[in-house]
DRENDO-1510 file (C-alpha; in Angstrom, 1 decimal, always signed):
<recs>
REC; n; res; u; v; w
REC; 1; UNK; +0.0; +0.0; +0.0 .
REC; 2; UNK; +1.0; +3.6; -0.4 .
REC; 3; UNK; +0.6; +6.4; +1.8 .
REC; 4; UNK; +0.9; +9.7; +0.3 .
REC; 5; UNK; +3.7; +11.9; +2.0 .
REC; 6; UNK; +1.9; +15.1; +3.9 .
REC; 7; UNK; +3.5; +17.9; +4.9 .
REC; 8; UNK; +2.4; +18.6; +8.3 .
REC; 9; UNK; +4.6; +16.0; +11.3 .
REC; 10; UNK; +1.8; +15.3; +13.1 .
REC; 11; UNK; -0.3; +14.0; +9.9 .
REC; 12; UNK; +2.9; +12.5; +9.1 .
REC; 13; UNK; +3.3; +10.6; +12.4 .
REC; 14; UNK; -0.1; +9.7; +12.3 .
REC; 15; UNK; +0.0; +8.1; +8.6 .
REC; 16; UNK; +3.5; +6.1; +9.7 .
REC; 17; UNK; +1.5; +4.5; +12.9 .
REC; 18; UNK; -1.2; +3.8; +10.4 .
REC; 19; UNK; +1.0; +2.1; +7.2 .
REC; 20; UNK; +2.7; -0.1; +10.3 .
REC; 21; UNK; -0.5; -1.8; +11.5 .
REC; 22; UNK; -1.7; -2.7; +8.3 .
REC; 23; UNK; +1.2; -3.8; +7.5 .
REC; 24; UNK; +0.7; -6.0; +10.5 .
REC; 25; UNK; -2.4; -6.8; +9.7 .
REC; 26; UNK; -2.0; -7.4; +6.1 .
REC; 27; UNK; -2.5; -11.4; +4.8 .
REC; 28; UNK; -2.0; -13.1; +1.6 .
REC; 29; UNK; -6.0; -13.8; +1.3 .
REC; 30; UNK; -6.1; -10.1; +2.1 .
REC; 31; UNK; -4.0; -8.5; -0.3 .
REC; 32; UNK; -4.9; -11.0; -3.2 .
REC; 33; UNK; -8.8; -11.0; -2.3 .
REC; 34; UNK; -10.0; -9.4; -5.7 .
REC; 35; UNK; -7.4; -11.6; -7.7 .
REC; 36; UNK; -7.6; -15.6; -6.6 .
REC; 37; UNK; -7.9; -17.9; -3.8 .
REC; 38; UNK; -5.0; -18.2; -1.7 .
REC; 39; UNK; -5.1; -21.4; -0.2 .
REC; 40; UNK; -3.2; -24.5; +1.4 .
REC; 41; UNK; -3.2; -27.9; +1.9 .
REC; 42; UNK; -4.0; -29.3; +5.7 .
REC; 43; UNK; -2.7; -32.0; +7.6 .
REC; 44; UNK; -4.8; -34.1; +10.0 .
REC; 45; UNK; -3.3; -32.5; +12.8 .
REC; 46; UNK; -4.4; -28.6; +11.2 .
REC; 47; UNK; -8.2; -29.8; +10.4 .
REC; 48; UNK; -8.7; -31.1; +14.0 .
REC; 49; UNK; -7.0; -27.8; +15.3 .
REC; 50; UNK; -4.5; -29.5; +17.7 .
REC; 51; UNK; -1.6; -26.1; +17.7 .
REC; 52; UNK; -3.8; -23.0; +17.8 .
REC; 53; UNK; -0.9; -20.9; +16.7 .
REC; 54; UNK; -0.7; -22.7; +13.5 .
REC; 55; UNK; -4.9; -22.3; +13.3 .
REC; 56; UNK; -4.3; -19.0; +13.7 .
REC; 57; UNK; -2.0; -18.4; +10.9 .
REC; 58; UNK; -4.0; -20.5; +8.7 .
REC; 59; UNK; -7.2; -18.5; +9.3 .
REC; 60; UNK; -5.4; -15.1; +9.2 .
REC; 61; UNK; -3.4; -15.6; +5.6 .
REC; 62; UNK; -5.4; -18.7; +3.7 .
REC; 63; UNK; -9.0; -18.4; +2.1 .
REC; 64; UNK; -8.8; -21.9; +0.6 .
REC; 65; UNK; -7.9; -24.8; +1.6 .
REC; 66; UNK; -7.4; -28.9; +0.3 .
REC; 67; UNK; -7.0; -31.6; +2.3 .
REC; 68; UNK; -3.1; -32.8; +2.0 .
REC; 69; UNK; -3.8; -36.4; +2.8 .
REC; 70; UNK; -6.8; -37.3; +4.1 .
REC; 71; UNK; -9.7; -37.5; +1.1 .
REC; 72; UNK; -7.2; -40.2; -0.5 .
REC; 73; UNK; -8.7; -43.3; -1.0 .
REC; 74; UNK; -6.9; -45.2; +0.9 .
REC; 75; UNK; -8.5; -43.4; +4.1 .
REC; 76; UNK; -11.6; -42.1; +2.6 .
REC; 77; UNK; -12.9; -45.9; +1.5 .
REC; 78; UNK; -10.5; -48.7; +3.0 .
REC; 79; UNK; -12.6; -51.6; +2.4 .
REC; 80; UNK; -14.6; -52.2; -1.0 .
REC; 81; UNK; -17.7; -52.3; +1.8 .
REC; 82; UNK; -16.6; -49.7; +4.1 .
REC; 83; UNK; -16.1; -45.5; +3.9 .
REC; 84; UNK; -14.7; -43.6; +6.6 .
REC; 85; UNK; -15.7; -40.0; +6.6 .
REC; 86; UNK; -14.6; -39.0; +9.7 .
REC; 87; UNK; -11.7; -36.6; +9.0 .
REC; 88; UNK; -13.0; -35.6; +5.8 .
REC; 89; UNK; -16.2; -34.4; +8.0 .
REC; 90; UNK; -14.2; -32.0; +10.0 .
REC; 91; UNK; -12.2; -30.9; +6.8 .
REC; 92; UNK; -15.1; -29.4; +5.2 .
REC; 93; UNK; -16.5; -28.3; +8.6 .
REC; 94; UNK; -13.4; -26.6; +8.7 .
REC; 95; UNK; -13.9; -24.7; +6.0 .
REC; 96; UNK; -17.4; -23.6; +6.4 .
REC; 97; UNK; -16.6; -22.2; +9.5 .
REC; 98; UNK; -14.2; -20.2; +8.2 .
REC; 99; UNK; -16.0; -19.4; +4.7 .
REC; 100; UNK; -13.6; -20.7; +3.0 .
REC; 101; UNK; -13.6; -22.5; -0.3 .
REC; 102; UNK; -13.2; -25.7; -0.3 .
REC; 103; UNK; -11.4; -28.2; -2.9 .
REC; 104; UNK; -11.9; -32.2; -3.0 .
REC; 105; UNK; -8.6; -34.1; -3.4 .
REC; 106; UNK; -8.7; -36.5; -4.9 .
REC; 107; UNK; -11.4; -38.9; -6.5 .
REC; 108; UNK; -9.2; -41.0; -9.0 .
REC; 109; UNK; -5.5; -41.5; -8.7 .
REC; 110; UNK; -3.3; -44.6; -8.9 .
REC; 111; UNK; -1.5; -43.8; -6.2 .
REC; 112; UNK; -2.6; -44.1; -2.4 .
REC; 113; UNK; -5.5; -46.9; -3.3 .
REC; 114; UNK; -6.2; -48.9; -0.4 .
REC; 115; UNK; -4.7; -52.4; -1.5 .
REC; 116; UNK; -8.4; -54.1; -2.3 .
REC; 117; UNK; -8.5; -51.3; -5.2 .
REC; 118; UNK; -4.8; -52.3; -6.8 .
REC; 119; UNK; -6.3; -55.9; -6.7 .
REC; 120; UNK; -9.2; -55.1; -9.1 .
REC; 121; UNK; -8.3; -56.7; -13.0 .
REC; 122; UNK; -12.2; -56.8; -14.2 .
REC; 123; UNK; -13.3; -54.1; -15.9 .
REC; 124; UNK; -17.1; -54.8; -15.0 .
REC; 125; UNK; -15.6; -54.8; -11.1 .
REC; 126; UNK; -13.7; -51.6; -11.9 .
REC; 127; UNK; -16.5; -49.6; -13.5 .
REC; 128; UNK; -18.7; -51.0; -10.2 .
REC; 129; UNK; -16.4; -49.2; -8.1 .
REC; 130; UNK; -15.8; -46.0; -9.9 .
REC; 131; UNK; -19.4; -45.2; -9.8 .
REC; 132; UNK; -20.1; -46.3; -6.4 .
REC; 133; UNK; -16.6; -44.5; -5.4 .
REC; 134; UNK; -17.3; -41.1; -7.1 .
REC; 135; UNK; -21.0; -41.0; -6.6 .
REC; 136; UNK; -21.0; -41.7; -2.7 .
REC; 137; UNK; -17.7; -39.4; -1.8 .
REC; 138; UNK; -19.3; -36.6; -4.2 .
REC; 139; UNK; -22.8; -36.6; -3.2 .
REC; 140; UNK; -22.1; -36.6; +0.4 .
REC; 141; UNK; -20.6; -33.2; -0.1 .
REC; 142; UNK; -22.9; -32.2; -2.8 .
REC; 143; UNK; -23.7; -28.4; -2.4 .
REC; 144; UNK; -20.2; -28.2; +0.3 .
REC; 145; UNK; -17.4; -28.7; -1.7 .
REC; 146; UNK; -16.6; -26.4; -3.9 .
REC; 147; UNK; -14.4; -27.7; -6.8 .
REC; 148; UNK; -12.7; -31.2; -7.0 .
REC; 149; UNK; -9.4; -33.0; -8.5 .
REC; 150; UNK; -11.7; -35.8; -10.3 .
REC; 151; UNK; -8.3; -37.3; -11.8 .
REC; 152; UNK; -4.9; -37.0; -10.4 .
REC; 153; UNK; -1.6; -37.6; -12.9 .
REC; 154; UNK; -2.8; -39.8; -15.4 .
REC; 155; UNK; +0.2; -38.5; -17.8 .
REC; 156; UNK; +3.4; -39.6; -18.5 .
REC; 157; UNK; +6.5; -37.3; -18.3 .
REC; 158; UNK; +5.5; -37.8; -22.3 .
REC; 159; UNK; +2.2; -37.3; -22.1 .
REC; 160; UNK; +1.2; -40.5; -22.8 .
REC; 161; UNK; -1.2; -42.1; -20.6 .
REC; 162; UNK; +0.1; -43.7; -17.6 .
REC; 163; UNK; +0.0; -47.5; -17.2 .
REC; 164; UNK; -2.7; -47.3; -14.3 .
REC; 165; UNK; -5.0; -50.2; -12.7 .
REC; 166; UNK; -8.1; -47.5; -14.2 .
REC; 167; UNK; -6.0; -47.8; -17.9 .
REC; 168; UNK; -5.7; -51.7; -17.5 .
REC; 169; UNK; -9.1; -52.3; -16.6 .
REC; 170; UNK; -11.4; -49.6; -18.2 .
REC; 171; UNK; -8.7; -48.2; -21.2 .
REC; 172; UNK; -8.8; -44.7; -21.5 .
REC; 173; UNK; -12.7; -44.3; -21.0 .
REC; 174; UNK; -12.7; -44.3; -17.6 .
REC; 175; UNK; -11.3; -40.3; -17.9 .
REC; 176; UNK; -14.5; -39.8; -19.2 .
REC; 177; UNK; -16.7; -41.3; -16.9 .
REC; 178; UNK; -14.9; -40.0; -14.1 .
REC; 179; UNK; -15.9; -36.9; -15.0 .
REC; 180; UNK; -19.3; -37.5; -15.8 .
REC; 181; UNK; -20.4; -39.4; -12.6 .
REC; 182; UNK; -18.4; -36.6; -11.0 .
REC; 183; UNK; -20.9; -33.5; -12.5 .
REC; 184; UNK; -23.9; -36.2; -11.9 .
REC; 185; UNK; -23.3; -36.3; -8.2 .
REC; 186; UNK; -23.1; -32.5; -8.3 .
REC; 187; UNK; -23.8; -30.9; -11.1 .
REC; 188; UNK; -22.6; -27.3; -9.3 .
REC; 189; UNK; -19.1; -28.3; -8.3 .
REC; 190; UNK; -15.9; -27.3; -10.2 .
REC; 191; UNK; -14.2; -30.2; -11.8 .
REC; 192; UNK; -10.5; -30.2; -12.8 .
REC; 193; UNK; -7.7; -32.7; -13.7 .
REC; 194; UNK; -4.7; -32.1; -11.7 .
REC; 195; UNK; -0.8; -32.9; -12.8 .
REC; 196; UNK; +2.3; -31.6; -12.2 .
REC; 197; UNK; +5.2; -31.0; -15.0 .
REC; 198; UNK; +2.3; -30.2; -16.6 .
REC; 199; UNK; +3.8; -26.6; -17.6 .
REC; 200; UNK; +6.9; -28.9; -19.6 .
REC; 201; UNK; +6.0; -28.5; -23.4 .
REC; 202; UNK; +5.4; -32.8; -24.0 .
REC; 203; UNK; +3.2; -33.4; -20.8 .
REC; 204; UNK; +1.6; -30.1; -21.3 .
REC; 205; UNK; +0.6; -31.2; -25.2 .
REC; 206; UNK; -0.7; -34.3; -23.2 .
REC; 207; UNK; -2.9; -32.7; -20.9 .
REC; 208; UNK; -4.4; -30.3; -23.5 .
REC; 209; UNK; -5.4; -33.9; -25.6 .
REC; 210; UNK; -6.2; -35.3; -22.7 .
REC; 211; UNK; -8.7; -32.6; -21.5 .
REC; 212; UNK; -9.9; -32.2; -25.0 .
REC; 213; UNK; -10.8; -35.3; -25.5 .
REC; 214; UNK; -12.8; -35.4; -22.2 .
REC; 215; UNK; -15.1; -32.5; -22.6 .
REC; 216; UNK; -15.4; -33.9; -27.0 .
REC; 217; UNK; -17.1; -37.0; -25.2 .
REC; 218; UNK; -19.7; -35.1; -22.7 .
REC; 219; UNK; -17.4; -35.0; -19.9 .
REC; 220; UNK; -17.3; -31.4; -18.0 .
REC; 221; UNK; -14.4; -30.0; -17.1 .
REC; 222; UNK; -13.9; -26.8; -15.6 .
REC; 223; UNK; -10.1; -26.0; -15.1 .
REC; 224; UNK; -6.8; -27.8; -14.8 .
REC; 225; UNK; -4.9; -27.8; -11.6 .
REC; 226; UNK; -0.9; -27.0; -12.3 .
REC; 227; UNK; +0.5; -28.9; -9.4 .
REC; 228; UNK; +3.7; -26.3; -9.2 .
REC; 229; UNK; +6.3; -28.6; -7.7 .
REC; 230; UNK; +9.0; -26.3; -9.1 .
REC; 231; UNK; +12.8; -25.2; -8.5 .
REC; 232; UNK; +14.8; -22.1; -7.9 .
REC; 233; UNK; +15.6; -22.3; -11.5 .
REC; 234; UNK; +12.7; -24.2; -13.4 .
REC; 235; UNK; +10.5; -24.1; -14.8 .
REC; 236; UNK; +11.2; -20.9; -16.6 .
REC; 237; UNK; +8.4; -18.1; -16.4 .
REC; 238; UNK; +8.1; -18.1; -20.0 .
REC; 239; UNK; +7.2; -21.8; -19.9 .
REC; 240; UNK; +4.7; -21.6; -17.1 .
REC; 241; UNK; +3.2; -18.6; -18.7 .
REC; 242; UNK; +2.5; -20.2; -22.1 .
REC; 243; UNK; +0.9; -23.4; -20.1 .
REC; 244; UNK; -1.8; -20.4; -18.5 .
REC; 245; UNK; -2.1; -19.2; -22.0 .
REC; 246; UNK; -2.4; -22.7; -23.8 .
REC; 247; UNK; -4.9; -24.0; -20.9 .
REC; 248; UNK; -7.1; -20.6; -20.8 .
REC; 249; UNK; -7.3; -20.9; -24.3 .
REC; 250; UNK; -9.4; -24.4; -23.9 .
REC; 251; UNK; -12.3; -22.2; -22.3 .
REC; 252; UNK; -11.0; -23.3; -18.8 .
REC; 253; UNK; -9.9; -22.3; -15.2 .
REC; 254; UNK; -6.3; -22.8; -14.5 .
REC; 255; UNK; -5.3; -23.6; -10.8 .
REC; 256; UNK; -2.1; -23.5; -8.8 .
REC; 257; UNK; -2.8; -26.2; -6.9 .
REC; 258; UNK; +0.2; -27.5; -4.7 .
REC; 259; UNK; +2.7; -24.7; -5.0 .
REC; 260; UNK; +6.4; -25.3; -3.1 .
REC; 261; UNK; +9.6; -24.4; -4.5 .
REC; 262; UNK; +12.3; -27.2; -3.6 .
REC; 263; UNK; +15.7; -25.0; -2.7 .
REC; 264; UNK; +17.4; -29.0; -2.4 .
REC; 265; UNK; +20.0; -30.6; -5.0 .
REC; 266; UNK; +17.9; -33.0; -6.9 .
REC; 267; UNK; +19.1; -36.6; -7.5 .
REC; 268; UNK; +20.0; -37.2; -11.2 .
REC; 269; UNK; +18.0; -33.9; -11.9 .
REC; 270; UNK; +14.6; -35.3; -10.7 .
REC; 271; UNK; +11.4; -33.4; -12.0 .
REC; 272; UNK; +7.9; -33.8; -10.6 .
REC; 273; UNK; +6.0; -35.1; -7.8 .
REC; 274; UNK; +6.1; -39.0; -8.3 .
REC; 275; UNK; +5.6; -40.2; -4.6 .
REC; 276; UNK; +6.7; -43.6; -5.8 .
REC; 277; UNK; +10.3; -42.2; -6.3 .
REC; 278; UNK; +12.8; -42.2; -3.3 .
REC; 279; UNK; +16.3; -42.2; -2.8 .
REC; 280; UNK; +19.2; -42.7; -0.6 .
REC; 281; UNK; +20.6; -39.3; +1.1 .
REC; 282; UNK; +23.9; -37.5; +1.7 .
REC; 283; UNK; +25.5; -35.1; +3.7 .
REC; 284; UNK; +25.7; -33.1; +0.0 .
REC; 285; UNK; +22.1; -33.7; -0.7 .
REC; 286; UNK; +21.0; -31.8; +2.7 .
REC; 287; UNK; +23.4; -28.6; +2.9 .
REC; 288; UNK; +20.9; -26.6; +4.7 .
REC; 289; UNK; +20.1; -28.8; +7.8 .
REC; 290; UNK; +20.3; -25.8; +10.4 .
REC; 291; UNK; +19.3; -23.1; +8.6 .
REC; 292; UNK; +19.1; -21.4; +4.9 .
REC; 293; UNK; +21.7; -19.2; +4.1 .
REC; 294; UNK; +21.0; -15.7; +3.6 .
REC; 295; UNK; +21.9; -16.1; +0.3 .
REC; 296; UNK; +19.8; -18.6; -1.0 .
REC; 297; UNK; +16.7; -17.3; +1.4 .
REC; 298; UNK; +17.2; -14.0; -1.5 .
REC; 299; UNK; +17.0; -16.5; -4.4 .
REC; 300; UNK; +13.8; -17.8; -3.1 .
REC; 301; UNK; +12.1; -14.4; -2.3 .
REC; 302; UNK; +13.1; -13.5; -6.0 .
REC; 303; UNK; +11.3; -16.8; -7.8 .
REC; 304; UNK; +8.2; -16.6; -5.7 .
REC; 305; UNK; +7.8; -12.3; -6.8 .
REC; 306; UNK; +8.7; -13.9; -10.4 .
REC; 307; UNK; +6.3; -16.0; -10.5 .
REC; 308; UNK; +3.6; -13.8; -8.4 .
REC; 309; UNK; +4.3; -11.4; -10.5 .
REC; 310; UNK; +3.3; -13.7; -13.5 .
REC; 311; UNK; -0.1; -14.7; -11.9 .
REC; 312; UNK; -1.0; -11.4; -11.3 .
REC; 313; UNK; -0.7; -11.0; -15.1 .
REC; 314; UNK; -3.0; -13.0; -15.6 .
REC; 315; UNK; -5.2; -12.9; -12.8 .
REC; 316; UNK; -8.4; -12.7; -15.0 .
REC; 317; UNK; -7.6; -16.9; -16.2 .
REC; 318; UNK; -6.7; -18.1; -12.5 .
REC; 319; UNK; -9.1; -18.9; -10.0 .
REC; 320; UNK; -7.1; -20.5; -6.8 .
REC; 321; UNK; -3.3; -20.5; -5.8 .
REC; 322; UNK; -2.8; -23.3; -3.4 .
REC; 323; UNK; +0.3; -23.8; -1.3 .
REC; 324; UNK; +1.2; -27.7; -0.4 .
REC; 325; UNK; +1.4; -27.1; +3.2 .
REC; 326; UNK; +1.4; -24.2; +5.8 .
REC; 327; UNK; +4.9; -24.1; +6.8 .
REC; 328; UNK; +8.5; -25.8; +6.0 .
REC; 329; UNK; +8.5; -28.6; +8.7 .
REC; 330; UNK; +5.3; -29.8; +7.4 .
REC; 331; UNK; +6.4; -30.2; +3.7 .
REC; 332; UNK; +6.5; -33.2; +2.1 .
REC; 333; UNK; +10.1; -32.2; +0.3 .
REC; 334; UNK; +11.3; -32.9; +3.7 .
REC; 335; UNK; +11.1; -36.2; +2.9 .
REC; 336; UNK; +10.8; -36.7; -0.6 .
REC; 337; UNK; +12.7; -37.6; -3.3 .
REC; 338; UNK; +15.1; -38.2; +0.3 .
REC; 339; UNK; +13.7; -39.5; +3.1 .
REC; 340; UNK; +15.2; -36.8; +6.3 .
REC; 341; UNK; +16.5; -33.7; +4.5 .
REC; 342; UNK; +15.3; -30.1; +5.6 .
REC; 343; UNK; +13.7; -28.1; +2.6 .
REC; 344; UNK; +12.4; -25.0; +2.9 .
REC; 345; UNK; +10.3; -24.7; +0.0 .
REC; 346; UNK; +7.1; -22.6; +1.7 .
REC; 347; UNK; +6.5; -18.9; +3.0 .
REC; 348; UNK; +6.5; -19.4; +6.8 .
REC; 349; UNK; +9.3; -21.2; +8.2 .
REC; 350; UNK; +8.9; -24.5; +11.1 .
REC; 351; UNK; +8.7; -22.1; +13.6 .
REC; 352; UNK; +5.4; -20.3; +11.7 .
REC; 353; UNK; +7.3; -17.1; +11.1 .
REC; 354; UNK; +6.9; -15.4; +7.7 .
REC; 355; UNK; +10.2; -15.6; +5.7 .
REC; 356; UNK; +11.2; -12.8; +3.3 .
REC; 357; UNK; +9.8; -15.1; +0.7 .
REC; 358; UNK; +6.3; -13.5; +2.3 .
REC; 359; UNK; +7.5; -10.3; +2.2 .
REC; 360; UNK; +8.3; -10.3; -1.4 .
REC; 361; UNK; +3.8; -11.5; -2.2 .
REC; 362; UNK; +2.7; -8.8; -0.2 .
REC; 363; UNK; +4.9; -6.0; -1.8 .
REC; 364; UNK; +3.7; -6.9; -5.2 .
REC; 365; UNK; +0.4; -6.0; -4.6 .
REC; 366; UNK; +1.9; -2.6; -2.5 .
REC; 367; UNK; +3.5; -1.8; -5.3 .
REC; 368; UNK; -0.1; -2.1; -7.3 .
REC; 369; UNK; -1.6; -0.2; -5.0 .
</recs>
């Protein structure tokens, strides 16, 4: 924000008091209210409230949220007879009783089945499940849940179509009739396919087929979700700003939907989010296990006001940016691609303070405004 420089010392002091506690007060939701949704993902601990500082935060900065682990069918429906609603309940309690929006995550993905669903091989079986899957999970919520990832990574690097028990059972149909017992259950949610590399040229040419093809057969979708699993250095902005462009362009939504920036080494140059991929460690694969260096906290704040910067381009064809996680010691890149290492790939550091990272949002819009 600005504050226009009077002349008189006691305006003046009165203006200074007045810029500092806004600045206080000031929260990404805030700041970013007329542009998109700033939201993050939520552990089990966060829905059910256990650290009230870390509630606080989440209520103060985030006006969306997604449930990190929890709607996954492995917890959502463990037994082919048996669903268990209990954490997903308080999730989307949660966000009603902080008018927030809500996002489903996830309804089809290969990965995180419970093990009776890697088991099915009959297509008639598989078809059984998807409906009763999608159409119980969906209409439960119907009316509650805002917008939902109806299929999650179903490219290759490629963007072929990944080898998954829905591919060897149903072929590549059962994209479309995910997405059409999805809108069935409720016709008024949002419905996206969510991927990350997404924004690479091949995967990218993939997903556009891929969603193409989806809506040529009846099937509704309403935006793509971008994972944003990215680097200090990658995905160039040019790159991710074409993939806004190419998706828009498809009479879609686009969605930043599990934004972190790794500041790591990556083992043999690793892309993505494949939670099937781990690796062995080393001292020189965790070089920041104190602390980040100055240095590289600089290089951080400088890729997250790039790519701010770029969203706030193009405002008008985004509708939610999503961070995966609250703060660093929650973040999956702690663990993944290798299992122990300290990342710090989010805006608010283990200890919940705001990290310069922060600073660098909020002065984009300041210096809008």
């Amino acid at each position: 924000m600005k504050c226009i420089k009077p002349y008189l010392f006691a305006v003046t002091t009165l203006l200074a008091v007045s810029c500092t506690l806004q600045k206080e007060t000031a929260s990404l939701k805030d700041v970013y209210k007329n542009d998109f949704y700033i939201g993050t993902a939520l552990s089990a601990n966060q829905i059910e409230e256990k650290d009230k500082k870390e509630d606080s935060l989440i209520r103060k900065e985030f006006n969306a949220i997604t449930a990190e682990n929890i709607m996954k069918s492995m917890f959502t429906h463990p037994q082919k007879d048996k669903y268990d609603f209990t954490l997903s309940d308080k999730f989307v309690a949660y966000g009603e009783k902080n008018k927030m929006f809500i996002h489903g995550h996830t309804l089809i993905w290969h990965s995180q089945l419970a093990p009776w669903m890697e088991k099915i091989a009959d297509s008639t079986e598989m078809k059984a499940f998807m409906k009763d899957h999608i159409t119980t999970i969906v209409s439960k919520y119907k009316g509650r849940i805002n917008s939902w990832d109806v299929v999650n990574e179903a490219l290759n690097e490629d963007g072929t179509l990944r080898k998954s028990v829905f591919l060897n059972t149903l072929g590549e149909k059962y994209l479309v009739d995910a997405f059409k017992l999805a809108e069935k259950a409720d016709p008024k949610a949002e419905l996206y396919y969510n991927d990350y590399n997404i924004e690479e040229p091949a995967k990218r040419a993939g997903a556009i087929a891929l969603i193409k093809k989806i809506k040529a057969e009846g099937g509704k979708v309403d935006g793509v979700g971008i994972q944003g699993h990215w680097r200090l250095e990658s995905p160039s902005i040019e790159e991710i700003e074409k993939s806004i462009l190419d998706y828009s362009a498809l009479g879609i939504k686009v969605a930043f939907t599990e934004l972190d920036i790794t500041v790591l080494p990556n083992p043999w140059d690793l892309k993505g989010a494949d939670v099937n991929q781990n690796f062995e460690g080393s001292a020189k694969m965790n070089p920041y296990p104190k602390a980040l260096p100055d240095s590289v906290q600089t290089k951080l704040s400088e890729r997250y006001a790039s790519i701010f910067k770029l969203f706030l381009k193009h405002k008008d064809k985004i509708s939610r940016v999503t961070f995966w996680g609250v703060h660093d010691g929650q973040s999956w890149l702690n663990d993944w691609p290798i299992k122990g290492r300290t990342n710090y790939p989010l805006l608010f550091d283990k200890d919940l303070k705001h990290k310069p990272a922060y600073e660098s949002v909020l002065k984009l819009k300041d210096a809008k405004e």
